[in-house]
Structure formats: structure tokens, C-alpha cells
C-alpha positions in Angstrom: 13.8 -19.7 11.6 10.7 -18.0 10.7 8.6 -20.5 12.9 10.4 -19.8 15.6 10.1 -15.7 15.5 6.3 -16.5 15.2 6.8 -18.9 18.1 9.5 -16.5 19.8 7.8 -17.2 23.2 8.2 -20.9 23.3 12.1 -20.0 23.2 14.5 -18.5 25.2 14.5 -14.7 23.7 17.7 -13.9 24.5 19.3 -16.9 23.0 16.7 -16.5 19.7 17.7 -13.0 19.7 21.8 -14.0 19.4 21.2 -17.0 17.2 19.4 -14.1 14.5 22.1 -11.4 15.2 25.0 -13.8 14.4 23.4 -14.2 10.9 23.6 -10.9 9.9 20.5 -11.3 7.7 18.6 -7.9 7.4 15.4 -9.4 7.0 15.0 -11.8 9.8 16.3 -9.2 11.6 13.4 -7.2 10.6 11.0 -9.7 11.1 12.4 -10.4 14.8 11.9 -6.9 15.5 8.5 -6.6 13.2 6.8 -10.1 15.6 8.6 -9.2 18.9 8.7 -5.5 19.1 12.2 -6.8 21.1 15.1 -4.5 22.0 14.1 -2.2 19.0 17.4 0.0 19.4 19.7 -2.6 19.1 18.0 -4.5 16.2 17.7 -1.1 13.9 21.4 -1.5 14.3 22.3 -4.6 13.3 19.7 -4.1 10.3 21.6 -0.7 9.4 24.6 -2.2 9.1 23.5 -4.5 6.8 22.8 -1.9 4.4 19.6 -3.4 3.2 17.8 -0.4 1.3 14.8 -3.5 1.6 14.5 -4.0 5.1 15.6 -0.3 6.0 12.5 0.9 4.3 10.8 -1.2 6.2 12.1 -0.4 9.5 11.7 3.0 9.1 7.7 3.2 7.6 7.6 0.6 11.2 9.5 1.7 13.9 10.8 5.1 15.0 14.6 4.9 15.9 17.1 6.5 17.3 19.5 5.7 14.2 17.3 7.0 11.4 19.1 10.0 10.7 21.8 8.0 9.8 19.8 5.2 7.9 17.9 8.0 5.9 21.6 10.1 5.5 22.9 6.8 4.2 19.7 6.2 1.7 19.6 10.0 0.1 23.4 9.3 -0.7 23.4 6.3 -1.9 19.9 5.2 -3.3 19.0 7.0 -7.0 15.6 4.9 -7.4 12.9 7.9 -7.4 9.7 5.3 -6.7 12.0 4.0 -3.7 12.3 7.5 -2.4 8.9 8.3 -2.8 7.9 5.8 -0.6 10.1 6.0 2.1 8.6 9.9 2.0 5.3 8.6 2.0 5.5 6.2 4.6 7.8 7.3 7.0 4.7 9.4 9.2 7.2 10.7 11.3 9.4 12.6 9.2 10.5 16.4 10.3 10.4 18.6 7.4 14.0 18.8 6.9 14.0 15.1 6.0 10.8 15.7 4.0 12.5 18.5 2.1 15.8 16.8 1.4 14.0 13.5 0.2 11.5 15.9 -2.2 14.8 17.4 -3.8 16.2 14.4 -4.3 13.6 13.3 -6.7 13.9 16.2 -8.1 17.0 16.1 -9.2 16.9 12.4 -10.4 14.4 14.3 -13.4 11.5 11.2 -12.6 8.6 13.7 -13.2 5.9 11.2 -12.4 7.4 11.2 -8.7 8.4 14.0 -8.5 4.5 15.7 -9.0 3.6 12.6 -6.7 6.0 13.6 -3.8 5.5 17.7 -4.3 1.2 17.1 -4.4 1.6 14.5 -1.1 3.4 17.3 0.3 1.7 20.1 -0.3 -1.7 18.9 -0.7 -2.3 15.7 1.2 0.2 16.7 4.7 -1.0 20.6 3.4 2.4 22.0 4.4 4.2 24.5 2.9 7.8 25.6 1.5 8.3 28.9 -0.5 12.0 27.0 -2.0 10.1 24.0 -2.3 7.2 26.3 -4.8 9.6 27.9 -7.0 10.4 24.4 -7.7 6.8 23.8 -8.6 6.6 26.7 -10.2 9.4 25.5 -12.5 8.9 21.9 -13.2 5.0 23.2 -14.0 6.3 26.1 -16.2 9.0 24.0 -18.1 6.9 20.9 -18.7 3.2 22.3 -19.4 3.9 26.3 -20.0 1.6 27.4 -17.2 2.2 29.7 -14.2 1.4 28.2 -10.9 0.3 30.5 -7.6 -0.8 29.9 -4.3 -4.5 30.2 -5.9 -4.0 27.5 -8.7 -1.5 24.9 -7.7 -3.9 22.4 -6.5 -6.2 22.9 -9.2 -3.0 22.5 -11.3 -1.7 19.2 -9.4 -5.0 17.6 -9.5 -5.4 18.3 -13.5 -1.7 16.2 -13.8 -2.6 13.5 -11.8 -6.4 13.0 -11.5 -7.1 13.5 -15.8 -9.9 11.7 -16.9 -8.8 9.0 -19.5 -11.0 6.7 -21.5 -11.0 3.7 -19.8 -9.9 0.3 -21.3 -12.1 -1.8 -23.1 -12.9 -5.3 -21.4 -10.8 -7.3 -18.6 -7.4 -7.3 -17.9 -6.1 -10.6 -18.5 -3.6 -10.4 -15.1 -5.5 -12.9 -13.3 -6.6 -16.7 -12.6 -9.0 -18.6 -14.2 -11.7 -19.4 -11.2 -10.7 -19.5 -7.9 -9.2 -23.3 -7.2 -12.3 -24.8 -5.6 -12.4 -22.1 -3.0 -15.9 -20.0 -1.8 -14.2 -16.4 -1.5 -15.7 -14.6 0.9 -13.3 -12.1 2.1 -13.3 -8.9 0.7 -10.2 -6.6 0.6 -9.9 -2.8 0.7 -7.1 -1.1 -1.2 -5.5 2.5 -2.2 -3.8 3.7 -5.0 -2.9 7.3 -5.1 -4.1 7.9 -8.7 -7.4 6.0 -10.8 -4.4 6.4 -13.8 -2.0 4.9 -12.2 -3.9 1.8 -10.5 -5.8 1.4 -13.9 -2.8 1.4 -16.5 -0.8 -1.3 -14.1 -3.6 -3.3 -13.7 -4.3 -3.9 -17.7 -0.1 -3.9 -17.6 0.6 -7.6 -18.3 4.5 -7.2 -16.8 3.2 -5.6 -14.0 1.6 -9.2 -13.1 -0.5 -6.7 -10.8 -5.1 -6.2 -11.0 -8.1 -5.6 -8.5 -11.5 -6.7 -9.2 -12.7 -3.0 -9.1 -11.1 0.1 -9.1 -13.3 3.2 -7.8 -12.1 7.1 -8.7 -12.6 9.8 -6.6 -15.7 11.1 -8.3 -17.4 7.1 -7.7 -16.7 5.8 -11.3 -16.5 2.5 -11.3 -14.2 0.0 -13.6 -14.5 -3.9 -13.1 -10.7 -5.0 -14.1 -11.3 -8.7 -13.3 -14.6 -10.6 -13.5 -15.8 -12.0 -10.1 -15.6 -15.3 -11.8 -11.6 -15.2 -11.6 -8.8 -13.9 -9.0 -7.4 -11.0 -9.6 -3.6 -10.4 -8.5 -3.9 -8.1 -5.3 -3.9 -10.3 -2.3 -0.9 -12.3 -2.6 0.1 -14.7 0.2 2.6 -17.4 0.1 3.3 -20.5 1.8 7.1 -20.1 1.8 9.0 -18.5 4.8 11.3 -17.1 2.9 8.6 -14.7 1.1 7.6 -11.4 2.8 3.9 -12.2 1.9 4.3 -15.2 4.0 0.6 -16.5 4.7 1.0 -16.5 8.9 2.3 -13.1 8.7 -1.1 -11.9 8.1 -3.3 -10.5 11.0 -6.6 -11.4 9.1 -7.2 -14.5 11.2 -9.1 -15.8 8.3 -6.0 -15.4 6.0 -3.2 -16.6 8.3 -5.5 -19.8 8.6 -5.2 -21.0 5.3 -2.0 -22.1 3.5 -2.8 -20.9 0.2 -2.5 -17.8 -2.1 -5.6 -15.5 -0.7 -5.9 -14.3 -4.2 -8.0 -17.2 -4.2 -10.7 -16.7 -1.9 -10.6 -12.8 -2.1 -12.0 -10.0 -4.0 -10.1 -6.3 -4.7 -11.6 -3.1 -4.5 -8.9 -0.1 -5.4 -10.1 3.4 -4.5 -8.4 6.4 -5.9 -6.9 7.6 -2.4 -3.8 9.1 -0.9 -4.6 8.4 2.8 -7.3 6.3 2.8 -9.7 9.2 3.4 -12.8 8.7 0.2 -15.2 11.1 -1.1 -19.4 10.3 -0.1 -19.2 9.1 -4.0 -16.3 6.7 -3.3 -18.3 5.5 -0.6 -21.1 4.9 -2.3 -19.9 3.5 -5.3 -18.0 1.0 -2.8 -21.2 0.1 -0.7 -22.5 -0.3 -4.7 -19.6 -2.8 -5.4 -19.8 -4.8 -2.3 -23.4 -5.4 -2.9 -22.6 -7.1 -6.2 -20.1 -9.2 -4.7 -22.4 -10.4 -1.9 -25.2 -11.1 -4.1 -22.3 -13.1 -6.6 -21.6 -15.1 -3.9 -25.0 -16.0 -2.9 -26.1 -17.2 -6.2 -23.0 -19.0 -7.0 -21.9 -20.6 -3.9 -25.3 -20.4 -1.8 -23.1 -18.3 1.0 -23.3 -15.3 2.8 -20.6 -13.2 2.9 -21.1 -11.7 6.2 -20.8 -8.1 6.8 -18.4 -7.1 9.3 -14.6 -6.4 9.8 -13.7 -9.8 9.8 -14.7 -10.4 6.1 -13.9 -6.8 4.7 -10.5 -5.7 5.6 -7.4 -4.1 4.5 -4.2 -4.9 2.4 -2.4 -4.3 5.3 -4.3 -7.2 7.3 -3.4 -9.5 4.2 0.1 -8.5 3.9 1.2 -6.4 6.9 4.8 -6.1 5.8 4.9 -5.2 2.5 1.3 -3.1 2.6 1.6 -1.2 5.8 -0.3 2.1 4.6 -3.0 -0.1 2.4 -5.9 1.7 2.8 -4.6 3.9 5.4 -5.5 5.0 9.2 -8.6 7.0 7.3 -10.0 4.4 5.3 -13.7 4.6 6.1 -14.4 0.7 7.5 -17.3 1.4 9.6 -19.2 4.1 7.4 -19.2 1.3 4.9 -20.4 -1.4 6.8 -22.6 0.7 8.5 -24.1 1.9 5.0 -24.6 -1.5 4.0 -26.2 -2.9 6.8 -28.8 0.1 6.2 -29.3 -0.6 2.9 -29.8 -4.6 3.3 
């Protein structure tokens, strides 16, 4: 069935369309929708019903509909998974701030502190709006949990002490990884964010997380190689089964979708420390720094040259549309890199 929503024009729509609606299966529903862009309406619908908290997410983060008051109603009532909520806050873009508001309580209220300083520093910080009920909150959870008094003056010094610490980094290379990469030259290189350098960093060196990147770049430019450039690290996963959501031919990386194989393979990771997308001149730097390296890997060990243009350094989201649709983000500085290392080469 996936074969023919990629092929949907070969077909007659209308029959396609009927054939997935009788099945009732939220996501090739989705994916109908996702590859067609097809009577969007009626297909938020049919997913809705299905009561997929999966396949709502990602209608929602994809699509604006007119039923997503009553998907999101449905999800604050019935969903208690706090990393769940946080994303659908994070990337639903159009959300009004009464649906912002409701989801941030929610969170609260499930006591998930991590996520809830996540979804109260996104909100305040990276979308820089503001809610006085929403800052006694703050105010509270800060008091209770550290003993400090927050203010309009200190809360984002406050937020970015929680979340941005500096730790001691691990010693050596996270074993989440594969040995070499399977007789493959990799020459694509992939662009990813993680909202916090702690976060991305204690995953990554997390062996049940089955989760690494190459590099991973803080705000400030440090730099920590996770994997060597020897092996493939565990970012760019694509699969050669339909029935998985990282299915190679949903990619829009036309050198991905052409190769039926995991891209871990014949891609490297770079993480940066990012909410949006948007990195500091250091973060820039340190990538241009990283990408260097790679380029000048590849060279020696496979006589190639990675070329430097979009084609060949790209997002998660062009790996894995579907699952990774904010990885890096609208922000994320593409052509300041490539222009940095054309200038520098």
C-alpha cells in the first residue's frame, strides 16, 4: 500500500483514497495525507477517530486542521506522557496561547520537572511570550526545587543555569554505534538539534537509548566527538520496510531515498545545542571546524570529495521527514556554513 501512496498518481485517487479509508489505519492515513496533501479535512477525520496519539502528533506538527481543537481536547484528557506533551507544544507552530497554556499546565501537573523547565524556557524564552499565571508557576517550581527567587530580571539567567550547566564530559566513545560503515564511502553529512548539550550528550553515551551523533557542538562551540568517523553512529536511521516510519523513499534527500539501506551507513552526525535551529558565531564555527575534519577523513580514506553544497549537507528532516520534521529547524544556518567553508578552502 505504501508503493502506491508514493505512486498515488499512477492510480485513480479517489478509488486509492476509499481503498485507505476503509482500513481505518491511522498511519496510512497519515501518510496519504503526508504524500498527497489530498482532501486534508476529511483525512484529519478519519485519523482522529482512530485515536492514534502517534499519527495525531503527527498530523498536527504537519497540517493545520479544522478539527484540532478537538484532537488536542482529546490529547490533554487523555494522554499523561509529559515528553509526548512537550512535543506536541513544541511542534505544533501554530498553536494560540490558550492551547499553549493548557498543554504547559499539563506538564505541570504530571510533576516531570525536566519537561516541565523544557516547556516553561521554550515558552518564555525561545517564542519570548509572556504569562503572569504562567510566572508564579515558575516562580514556584524554581523556589521549591532550588530555593531561589526568580523575577522578570533573572529568570532567563535562571533557566539557562538549569538546563545549559556545564558538566564534565565523558571520557572516550560511546559504544552506540557500528563497526565501519558496510563497504559504503559516506559522503553525506547530516545536520541535527537537540535542545540541551546535557541532554544530547547523556543519551548518546546511554546504551538503552540505542541513540549517538558523531559530534555534538554546545552553544559556546565546544566540541565532543561521540563516535569515531571510522564507525556509524545511530542518528540517521532509514529502513527498507514500509511498514517503518523511517522508510528509506520517504526521504526528500534524493541521495538517501536512492539507496535501500540504513543511511547511518554512509552518513556522518553533527548535534548542535539548539532550540530552533538558530546557532551562536561559535556554533558555527566550531561546525565549519567539524565539517573540515570530515572532508579531509574522507579524502584520505576513500580518495573522495565530499562536495560542498546542500545536496551533501542536509537536515534530519531531509533524512527522515516524518519522524524529524523540526530537525534542525527553519533557522538552521545552511548557507552561512557552506558559504564559510567555501571561504576557508
Amino acid at each position: 500500500m505504501i508503493e502506491k501512496i508514493l505512486n498515488y498518481e499512477k492510480y485513480d485517487i479517489s478509488k486509492l483514497e476509499k481503498e485507505i479509508i476503509d482500513l481505518k489505519d491511522a498511519r496510512l492515513l497519515f501518510i496519504y495525507l503526508f504524500v498527497t496533501k489530498n482532501n486534508k479535512e476529511i483525512i484529519a477525520n478519519k485519523i482522529f477517530e482512530t485515536k492514534d496519539f502517534k499519527y495525531m502528533h503527527f498530523l498536527l506538527r504537519n497540517f493545520y486542521v479544522e478539527v484540532y481543537d478537538k484532537i488536542l481536547d482529546y490529547i490533554l484528557k487523555n494522554n499523561s506522557d509529559a515528553r509526548y506533551l512537550y512535543n506536541i507544544l513544541y511542534d505544533v507552530d501554530y498553536l494560540n496561547n490558550i492551547w499553549r497554556i493548557k498543554i504547559i499546565n499539563k506538564i505541570i501537573s504530571l510533576n516531570n520537572d525536566p519537561y516541565a523547565v523544557k516547556a516553561l524556557y521554550y515558552y518564555f524564552c525561545v517564542l519570548k511570550l509572556y504569562d503572569a499565571i504562567l510566572f508564579k508557576k515558575i516562580q514556584l517550581l524554581v523556589k521549591e526545587k532550588l530555593g531561589i527567587n526568580v523575577n522578570k530580571e533573572n529568570y532567563t539567567l535562571i533557566f539557562e543555569k538549569i538546563l545549559f550547566e556545564k558538566k564534565k564530559d565523558p571520557n572516550g566513545y560511546s559504544e552506540n554505534c557500528y563497526i565501519g560503515h558496510k563497504n559504503y564511502i559516506p559522503n553525506i553529512i547530516v545536520c541535527h538539534i537537540n535542545s540541551t548539550y546535557n541532554s544530547a550528550i547523556s543519551h548518546f553515551y546511554d546504551s538503552k537509548s540505542e541513540v549517538s551523533s558523531h559530534y555534538v557542538i554546545r552553544k559556546d562551540g565546544h566540541i565532543k566527538q561521540v563516535v569515531s568517523l571510522e564507525n556509524s553512529a545511530w542518528a540517521n536511521g532509514t529502513s527498507f520496510r514500509e511498514s517503518s516510519d523511517a522508510y528509506y523513499k520517504f526521504a526528500t534527500s534524493e541521495l538517501i531515498n536512492s539507496v535501500s539501506e540504513n543511511a547511518n551507513y554512509f552518513t556522518f552526525s553533527i548535534e548542535h545545542e539548539s532550540f530552533d535551529g538558530s546557532l551562536t558565531n561559535e556554533q558555527i564555527e566550531s561546525s565549519v571546524k567539524v565539517i573540515k575534519e570530515i572532508i579531509k577523513y574522507v579524502k584520505i580514506k576513500y580518495n573522495y570529495d565530499i562536495p560542498i553544497d546542500r545536496k551533501h549537507i542536509i537536515g534530519h528532516n531531509e533524512v527522515n521527514p516524518i519522524v524529524r520534521k523540526k530537525c534542525p529547524g527553519i533557522n538552521f544556518p545552511y548557507d552561512e556554513i557552506i558559504k564559510r567553508l567555501k571561504n576557508k578552502n
